[in-house]
Rosetta silent file (secondary structure, phi, psi, omega in degrees, C-alpha in Angstrom):
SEQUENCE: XXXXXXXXXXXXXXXXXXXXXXXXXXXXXXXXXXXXXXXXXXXXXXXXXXXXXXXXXXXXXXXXXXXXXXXXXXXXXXXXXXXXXXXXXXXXXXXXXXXXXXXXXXXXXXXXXXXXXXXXXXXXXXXXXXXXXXXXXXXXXXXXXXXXXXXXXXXXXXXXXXXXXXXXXXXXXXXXXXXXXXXXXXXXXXXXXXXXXXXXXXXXXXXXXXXXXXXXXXXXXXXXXXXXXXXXXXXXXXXXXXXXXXXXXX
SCORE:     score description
SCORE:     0.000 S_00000001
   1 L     0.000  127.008  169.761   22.158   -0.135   -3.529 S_00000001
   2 L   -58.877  138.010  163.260   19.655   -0.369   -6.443 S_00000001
   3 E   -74.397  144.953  157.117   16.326    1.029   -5.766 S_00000001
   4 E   -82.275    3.924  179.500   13.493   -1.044   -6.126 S_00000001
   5 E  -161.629  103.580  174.966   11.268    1.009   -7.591 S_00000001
   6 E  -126.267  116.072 -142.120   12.328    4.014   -9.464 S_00000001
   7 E  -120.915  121.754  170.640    9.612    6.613  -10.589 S_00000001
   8 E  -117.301  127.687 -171.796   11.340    9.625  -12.881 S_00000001
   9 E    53.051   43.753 -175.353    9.259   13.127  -13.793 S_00000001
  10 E   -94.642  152.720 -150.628    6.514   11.715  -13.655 S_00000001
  11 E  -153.962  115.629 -179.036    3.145   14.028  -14.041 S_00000001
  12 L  -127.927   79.290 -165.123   -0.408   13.565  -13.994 S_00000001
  13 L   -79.722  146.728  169.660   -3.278   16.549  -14.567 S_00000001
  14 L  -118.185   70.738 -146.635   -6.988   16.229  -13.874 S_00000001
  15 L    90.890 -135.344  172.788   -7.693   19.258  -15.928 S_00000001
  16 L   -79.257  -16.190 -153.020   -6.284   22.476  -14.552 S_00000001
  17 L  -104.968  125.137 -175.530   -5.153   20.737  -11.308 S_00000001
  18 L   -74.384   82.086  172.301   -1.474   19.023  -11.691 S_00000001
  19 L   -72.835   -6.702  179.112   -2.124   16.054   -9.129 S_00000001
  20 L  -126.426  124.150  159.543    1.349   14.436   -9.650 S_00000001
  21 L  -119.449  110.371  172.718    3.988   16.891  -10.673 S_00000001
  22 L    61.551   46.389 -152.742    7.136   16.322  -11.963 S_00000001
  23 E   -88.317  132.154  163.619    7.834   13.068   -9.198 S_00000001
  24 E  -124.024  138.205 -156.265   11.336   11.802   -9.256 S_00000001
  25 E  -162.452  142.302  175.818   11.371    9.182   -6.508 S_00000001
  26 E  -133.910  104.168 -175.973   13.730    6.089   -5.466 S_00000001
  27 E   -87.992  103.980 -162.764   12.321    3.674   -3.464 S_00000001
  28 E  -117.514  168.168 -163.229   15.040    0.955   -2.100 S_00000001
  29 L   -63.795  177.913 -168.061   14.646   -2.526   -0.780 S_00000001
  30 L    45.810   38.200  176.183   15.385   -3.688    3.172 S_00000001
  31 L  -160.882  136.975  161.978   13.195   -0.569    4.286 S_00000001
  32 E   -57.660   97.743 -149.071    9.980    0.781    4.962 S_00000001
  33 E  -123.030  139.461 -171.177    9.277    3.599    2.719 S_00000001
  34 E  -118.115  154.427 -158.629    6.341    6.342    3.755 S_00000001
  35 E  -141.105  129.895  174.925    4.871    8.558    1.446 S_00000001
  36 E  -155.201  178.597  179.009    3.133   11.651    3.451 S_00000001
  37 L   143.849  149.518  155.160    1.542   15.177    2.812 S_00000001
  38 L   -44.689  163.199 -176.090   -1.655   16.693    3.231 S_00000001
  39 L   -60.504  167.850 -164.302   -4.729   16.112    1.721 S_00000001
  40 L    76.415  -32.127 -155.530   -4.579   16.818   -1.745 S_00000001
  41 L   -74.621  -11.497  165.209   -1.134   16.247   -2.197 S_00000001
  42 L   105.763    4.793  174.649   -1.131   13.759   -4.832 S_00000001
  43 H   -68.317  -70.106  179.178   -0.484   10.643   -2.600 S_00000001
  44 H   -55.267  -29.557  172.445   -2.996    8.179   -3.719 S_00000001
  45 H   -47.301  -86.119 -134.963   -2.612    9.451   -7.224 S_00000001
  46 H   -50.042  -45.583  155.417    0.575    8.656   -7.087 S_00000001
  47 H   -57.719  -74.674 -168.926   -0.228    4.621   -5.754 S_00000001
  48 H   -35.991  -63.586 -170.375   -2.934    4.922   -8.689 S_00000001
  49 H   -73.085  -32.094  135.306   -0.230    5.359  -11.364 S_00000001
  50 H    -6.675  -62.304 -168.421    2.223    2.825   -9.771 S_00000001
  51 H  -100.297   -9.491  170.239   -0.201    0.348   -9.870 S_00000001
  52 L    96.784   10.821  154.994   -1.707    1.165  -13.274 S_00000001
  53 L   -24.523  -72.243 -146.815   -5.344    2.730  -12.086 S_00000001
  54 L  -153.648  137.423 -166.785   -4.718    5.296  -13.923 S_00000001
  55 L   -66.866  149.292  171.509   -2.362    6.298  -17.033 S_00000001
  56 L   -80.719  156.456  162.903    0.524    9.095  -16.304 S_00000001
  57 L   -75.465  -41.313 -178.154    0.688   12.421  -18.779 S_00000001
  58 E  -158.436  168.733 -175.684    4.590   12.086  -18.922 S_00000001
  59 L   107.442  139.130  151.061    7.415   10.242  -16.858 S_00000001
  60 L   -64.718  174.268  152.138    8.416    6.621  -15.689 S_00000001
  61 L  -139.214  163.206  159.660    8.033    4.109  -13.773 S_00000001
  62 L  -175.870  113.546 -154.583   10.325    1.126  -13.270 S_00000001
  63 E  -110.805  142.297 -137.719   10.238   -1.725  -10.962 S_00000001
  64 L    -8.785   56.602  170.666   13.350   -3.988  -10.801 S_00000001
  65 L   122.553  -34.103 -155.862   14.832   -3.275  -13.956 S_00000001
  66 L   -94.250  152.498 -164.760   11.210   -3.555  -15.925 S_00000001
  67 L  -110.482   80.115 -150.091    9.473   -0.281  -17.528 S_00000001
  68 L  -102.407    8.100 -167.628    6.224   -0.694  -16.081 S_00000001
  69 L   -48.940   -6.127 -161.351    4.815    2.935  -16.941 S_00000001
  70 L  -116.934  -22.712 -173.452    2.433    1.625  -19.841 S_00000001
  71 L   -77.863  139.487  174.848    1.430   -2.260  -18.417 S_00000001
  72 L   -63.463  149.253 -178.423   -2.143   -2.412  -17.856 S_00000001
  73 H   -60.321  -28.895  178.863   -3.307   -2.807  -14.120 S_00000001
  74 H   -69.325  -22.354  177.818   -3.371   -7.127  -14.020 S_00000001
  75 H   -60.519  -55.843 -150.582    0.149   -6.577  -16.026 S_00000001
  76 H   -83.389  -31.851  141.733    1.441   -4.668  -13.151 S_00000001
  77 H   -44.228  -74.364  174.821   -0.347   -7.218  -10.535 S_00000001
  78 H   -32.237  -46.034  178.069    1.141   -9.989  -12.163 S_00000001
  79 H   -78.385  -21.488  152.098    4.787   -9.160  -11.764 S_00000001
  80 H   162.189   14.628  160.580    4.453   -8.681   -7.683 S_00000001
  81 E   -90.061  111.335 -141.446    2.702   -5.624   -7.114 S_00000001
  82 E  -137.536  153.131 -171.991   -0.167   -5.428   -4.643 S_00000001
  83 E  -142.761  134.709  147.992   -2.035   -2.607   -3.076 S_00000001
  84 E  -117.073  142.157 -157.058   -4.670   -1.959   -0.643 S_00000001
  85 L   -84.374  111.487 -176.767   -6.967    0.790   -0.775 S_00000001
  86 L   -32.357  -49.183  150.425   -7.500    3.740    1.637 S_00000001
  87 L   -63.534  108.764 -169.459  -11.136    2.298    1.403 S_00000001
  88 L   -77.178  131.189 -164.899  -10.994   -0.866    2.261 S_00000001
  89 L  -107.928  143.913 -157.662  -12.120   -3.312   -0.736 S_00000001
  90 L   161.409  148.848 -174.549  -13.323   -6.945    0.649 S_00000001
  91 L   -93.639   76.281 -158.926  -15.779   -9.139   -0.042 S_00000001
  92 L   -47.769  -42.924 -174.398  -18.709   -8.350    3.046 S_00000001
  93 L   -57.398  -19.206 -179.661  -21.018  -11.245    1.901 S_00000001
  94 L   -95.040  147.254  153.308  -18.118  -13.629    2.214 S_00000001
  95 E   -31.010  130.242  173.554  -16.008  -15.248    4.626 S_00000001
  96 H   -40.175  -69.307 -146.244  -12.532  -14.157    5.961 S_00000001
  97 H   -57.991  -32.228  176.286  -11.102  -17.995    4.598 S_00000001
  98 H   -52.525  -41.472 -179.453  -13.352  -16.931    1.240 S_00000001
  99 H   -78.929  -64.664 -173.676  -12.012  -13.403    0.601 S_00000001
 100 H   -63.203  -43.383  168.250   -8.073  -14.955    0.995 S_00000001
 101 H   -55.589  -49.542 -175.373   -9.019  -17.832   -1.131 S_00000001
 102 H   -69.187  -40.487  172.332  -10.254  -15.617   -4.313 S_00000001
 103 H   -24.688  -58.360 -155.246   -7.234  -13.478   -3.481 S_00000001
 104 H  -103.500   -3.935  161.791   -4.745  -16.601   -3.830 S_00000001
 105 H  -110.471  -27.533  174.196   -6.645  -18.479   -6.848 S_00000001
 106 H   -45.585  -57.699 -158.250   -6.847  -15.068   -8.502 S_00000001
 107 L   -83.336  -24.461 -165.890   -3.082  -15.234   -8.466 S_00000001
 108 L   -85.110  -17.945 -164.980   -2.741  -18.889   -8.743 S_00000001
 109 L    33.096   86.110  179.370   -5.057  -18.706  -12.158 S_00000001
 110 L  -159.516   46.180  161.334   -6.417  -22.526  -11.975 S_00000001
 111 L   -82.284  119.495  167.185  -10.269  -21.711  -11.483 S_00000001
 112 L  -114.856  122.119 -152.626  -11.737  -24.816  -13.333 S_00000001
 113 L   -84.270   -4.104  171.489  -15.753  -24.239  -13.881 S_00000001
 114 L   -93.004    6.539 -172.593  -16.066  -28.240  -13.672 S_00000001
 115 L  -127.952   90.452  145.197  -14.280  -28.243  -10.235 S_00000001
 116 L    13.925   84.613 -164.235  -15.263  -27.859   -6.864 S_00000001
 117 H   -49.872  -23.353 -164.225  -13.022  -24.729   -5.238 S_00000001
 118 H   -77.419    4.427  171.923  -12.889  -26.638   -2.201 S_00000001
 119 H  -132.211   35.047  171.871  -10.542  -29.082   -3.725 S_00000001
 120 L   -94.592   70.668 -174.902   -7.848  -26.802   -4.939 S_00000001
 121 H   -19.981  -74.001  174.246   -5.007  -28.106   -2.750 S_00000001
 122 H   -12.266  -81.556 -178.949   -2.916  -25.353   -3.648 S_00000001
 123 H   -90.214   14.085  169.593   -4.426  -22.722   -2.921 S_00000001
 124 H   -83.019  -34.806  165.308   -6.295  -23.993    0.193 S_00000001
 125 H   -58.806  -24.446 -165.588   -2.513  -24.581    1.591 S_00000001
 126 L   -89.850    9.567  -84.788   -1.865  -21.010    0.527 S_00000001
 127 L  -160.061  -66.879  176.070   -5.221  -19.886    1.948 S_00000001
 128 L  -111.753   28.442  137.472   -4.520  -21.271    5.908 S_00000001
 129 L   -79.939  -55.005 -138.239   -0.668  -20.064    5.677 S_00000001
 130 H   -92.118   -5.902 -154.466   -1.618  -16.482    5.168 S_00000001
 131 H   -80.150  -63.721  173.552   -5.469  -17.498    7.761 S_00000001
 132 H   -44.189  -44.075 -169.166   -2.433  -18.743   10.342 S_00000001
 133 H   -74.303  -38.607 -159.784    0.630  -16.004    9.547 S_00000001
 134 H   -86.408  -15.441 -172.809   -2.671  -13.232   10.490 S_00000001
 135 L    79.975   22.377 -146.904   -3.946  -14.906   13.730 S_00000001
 136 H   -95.768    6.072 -153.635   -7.133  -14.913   11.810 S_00000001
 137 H   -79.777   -2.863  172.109   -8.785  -18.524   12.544 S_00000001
 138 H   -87.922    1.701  163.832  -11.580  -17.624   14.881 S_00000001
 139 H  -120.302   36.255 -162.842  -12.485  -15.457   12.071 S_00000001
 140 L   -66.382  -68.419  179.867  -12.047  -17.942    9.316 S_00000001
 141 L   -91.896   30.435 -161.142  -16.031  -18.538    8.599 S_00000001
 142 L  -110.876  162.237 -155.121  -17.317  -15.286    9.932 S_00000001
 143 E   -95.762  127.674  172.979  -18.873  -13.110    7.188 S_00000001
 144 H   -42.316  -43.449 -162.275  -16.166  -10.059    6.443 S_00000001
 145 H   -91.532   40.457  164.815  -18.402   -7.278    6.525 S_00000001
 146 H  -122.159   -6.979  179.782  -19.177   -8.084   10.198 S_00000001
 147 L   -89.249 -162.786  178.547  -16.024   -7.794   11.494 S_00000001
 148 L   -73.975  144.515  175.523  -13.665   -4.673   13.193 S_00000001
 149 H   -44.358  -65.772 -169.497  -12.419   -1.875   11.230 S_00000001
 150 H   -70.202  -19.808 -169.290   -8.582   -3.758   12.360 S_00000001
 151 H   -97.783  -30.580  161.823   -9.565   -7.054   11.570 S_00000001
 152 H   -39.856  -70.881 -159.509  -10.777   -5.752    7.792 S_00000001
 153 H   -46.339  -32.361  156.964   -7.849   -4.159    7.588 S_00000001
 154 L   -71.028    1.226  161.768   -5.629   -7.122    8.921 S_00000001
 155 L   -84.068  -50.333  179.710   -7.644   -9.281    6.200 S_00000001
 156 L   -29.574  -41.413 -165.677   -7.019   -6.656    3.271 S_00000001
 157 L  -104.515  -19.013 -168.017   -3.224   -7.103    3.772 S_00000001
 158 H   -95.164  -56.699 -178.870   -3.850  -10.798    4.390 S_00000001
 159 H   -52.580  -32.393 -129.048   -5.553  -11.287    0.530 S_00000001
 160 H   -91.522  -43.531 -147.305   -2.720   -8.396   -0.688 S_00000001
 161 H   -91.741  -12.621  175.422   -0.201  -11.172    0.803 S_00000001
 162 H   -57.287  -35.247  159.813   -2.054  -14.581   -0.321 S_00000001
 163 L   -13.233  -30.521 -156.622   -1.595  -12.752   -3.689 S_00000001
 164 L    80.148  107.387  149.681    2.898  -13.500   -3.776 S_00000001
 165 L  -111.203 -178.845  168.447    3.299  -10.203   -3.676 S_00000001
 166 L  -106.053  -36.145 -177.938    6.973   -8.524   -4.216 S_00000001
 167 E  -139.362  145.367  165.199    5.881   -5.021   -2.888 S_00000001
 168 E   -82.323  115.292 -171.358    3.219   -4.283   -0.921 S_00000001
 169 E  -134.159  121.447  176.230    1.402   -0.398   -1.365 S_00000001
 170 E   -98.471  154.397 -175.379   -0.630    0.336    1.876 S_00000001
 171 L  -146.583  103.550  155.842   -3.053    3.661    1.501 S_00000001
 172 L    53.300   58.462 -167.945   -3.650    4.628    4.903 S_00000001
 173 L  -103.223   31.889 -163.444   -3.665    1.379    6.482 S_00000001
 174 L  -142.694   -5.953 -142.096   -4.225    2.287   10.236 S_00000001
 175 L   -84.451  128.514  145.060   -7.064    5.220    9.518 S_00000001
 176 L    93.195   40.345  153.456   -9.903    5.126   11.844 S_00000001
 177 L  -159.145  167.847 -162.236   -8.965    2.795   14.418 S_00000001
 178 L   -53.380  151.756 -175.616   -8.507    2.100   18.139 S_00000001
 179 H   -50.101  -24.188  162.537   -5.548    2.388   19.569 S_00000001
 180 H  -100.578    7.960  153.204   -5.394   -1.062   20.047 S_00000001
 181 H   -90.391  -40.369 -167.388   -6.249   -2.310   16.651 S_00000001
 182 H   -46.004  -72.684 -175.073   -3.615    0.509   15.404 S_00000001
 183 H   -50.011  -13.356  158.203   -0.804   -1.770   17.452 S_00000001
 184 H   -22.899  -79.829  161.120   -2.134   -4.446   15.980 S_00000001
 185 H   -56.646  -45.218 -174.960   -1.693   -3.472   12.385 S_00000001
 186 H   -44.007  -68.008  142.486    1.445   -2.127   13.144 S_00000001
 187 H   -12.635  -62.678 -164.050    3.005   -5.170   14.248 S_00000001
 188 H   -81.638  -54.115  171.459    1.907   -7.259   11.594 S_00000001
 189 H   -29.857  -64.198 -158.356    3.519   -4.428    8.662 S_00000001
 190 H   -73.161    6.717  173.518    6.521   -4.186   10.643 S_00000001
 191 H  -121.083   -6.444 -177.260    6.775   -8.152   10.409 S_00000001
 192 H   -92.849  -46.324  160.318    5.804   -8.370    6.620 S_00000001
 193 L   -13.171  -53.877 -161.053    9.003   -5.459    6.233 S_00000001
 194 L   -79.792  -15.064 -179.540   11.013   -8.102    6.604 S_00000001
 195 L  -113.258  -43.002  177.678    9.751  -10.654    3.646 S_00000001
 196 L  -138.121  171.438 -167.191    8.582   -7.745    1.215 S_00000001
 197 E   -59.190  141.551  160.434    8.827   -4.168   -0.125 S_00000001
 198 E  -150.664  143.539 -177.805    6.536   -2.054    1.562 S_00000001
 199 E  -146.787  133.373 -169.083    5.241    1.539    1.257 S_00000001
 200 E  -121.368  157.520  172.906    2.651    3.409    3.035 S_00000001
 201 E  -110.780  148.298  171.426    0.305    7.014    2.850 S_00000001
 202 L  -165.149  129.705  153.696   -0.468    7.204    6.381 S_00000001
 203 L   -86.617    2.146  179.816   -1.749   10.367    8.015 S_00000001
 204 L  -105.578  100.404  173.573   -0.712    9.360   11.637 S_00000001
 205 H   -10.075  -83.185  152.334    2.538   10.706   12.412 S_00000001
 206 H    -1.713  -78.156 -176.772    3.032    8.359   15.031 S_00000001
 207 H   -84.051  -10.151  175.153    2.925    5.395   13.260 S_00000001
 208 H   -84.461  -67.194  179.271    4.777    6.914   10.241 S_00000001
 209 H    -8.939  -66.210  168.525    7.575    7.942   12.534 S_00000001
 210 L   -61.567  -21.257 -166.737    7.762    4.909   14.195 S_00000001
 211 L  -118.697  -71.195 -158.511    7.750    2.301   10.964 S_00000001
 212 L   -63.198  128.262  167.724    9.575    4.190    8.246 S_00000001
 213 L   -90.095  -30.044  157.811   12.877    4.039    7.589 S_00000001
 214 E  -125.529  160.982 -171.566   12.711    6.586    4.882 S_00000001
 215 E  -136.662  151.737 -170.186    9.958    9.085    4.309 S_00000001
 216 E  -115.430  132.320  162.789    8.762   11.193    1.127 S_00000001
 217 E  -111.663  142.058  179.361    7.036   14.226    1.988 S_00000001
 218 E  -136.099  162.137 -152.983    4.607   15.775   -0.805 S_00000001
 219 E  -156.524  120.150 -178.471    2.917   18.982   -1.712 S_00000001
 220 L    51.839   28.832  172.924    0.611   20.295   -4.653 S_00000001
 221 L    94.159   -9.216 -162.062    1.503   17.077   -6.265 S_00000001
 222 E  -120.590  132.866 -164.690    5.275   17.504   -5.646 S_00000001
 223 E   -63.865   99.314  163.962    8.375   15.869   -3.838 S_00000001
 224 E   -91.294  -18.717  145.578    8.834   18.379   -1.316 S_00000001
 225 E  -169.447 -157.019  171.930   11.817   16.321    0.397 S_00000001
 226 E  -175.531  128.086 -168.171   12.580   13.195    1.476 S_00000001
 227 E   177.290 -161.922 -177.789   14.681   11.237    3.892 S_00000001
 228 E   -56.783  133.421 -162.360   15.256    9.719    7.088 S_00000001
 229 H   -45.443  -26.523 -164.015   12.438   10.179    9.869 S_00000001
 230 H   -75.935  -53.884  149.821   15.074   12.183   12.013 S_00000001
 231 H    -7.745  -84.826 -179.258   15.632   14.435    8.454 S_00000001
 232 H   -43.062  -37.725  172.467   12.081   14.868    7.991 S_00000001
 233 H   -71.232  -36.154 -169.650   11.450   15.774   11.427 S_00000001
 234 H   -68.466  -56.404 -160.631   14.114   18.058   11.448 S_00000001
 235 L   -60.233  108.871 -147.271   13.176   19.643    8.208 S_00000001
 236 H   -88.526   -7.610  150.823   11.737   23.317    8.330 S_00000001
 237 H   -45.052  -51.637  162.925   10.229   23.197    4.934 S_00000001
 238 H   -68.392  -11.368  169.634    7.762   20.054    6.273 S_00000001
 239 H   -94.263  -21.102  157.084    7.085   22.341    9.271 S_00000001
 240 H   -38.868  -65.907 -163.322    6.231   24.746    7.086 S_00000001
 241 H   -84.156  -33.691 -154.157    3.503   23.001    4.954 S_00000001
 242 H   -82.269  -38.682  174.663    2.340   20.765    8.302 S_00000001
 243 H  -118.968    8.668  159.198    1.957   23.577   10.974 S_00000001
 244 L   112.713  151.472  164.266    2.259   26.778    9.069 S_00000001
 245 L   -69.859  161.675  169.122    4.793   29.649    8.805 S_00000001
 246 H   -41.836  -57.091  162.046    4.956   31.946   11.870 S_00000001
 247 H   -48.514  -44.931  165.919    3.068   34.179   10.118 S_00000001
 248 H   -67.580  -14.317  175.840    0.537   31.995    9.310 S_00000001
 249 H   -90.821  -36.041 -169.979    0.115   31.103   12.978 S_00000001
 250 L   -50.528    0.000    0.000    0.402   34.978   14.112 S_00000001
């Protein structure tokens, strides 16, 4: 099986501090792929240079075939790559149906300054597909920055998907909510799995455990292993950096 993403040596310093180091990384299609480590560890860097935030010092990237280390971030949008942000980015002043519409004319590029948005067929069908796919219509006109920490976060993922995307990069997309927004979220990833690539940083065990079919663990910027959750769990290196050596506990 081809990976769908394949990132080789790649390395990124901020100064003295290596935040990426030497990442060789295979990401492959039909699976959930998790990304984990302590803070610090170089995970959102690592989403940053993926998605073209920010340039790498040395290394690749290449997503189905294409050489994307050098494409600009709208470059790297354009071909099917979508992200949302451990902070969640949203438009508070606007509407849920408002925030998935600029999402899905963003993508659709047909904003005409002599035209009424409200008569952009297009993307108004793509607009109440993704308002419909999210359960989202009693929160259609309600102004985003009034809603729940899960219902951002089940918008965030809703613009990422009005977007087309081919992969999906989640940063922490469960962080700081109830248990019953968490199952929420959870749900809806684990039903998006199934139409596109998706890879998450998640600090809740739990929920990595449970969703990921393969998992990367990293350290000081660096692949310290990677595999299957039962692998990972298993591994005594990752028990090492998560709970400590013996010693370090004594």
């Amino acid at each position: 099986m081809t990976p769908f993403l394949r990132i080789e040596h790649l390395s990124k310093s901020f100064g003295g501090l290596k935040a990426v180091n030497d990442v060789s990384l295979d990401l492959m299609p039909g699976s959930i792929n998790a990304i984990i480590g302590p803070n610090g560890a170089g995970k959102t860097t690592l989403f940053n240079l993926i998605s073209g935030f920010i340039p790498s010092d040395s290394g690749q990237i290449v997503f189905e075939g294409e050489d994307i280390t050098k494409l600009k971030p709208f470059e790297i949008s354009r071909l099917g790559i979508k992200r949302t942000l451990q902070i969640k980015s949203i438009f508070p002043s606007m509407t849920a149906y408002e925030n998935i519409w600029m999402s899905a004319n963003a993508h659709l590029q047909n904003l005409h300054p002599f035209k009424r948005w409200t008569t952009y067929a297009d993307v108004r069908r793509k607009v109440e597909e993704v308002i419909e796919y999210f359960a989202l219509q009693k929160l259609a006109d309600v102004p985003a920055g009034t809603l729940s920490y899960g219902d951002v976060a089940l918008l965030e993922i809703g613009m990422a998907v009005a977007a087309d995307p081919r992969v999906i990069l989640l940063d922490e997309p469960v962080c700081g909510m109830s248990p019953s927004e968490t199952e929420q979220v959870v749900s809806r990833i684990l039903a998006l799995a199934k139409h596109f690539h998706i890879v998450i940083i998640e600090h809740d065990m739990e929920v990595v455990f449970r969703m990921a079919d393969q998992i990367t663990v990293m350290a000081f910027g660096a692949v310290l292993a990677t595999g299957t959750p039962a692998e990972i769990a298993a591994n005594q290196k990752v028990k090492d950096v998560y709970f400590g050596t013996e010693e370090d506990l004594a």
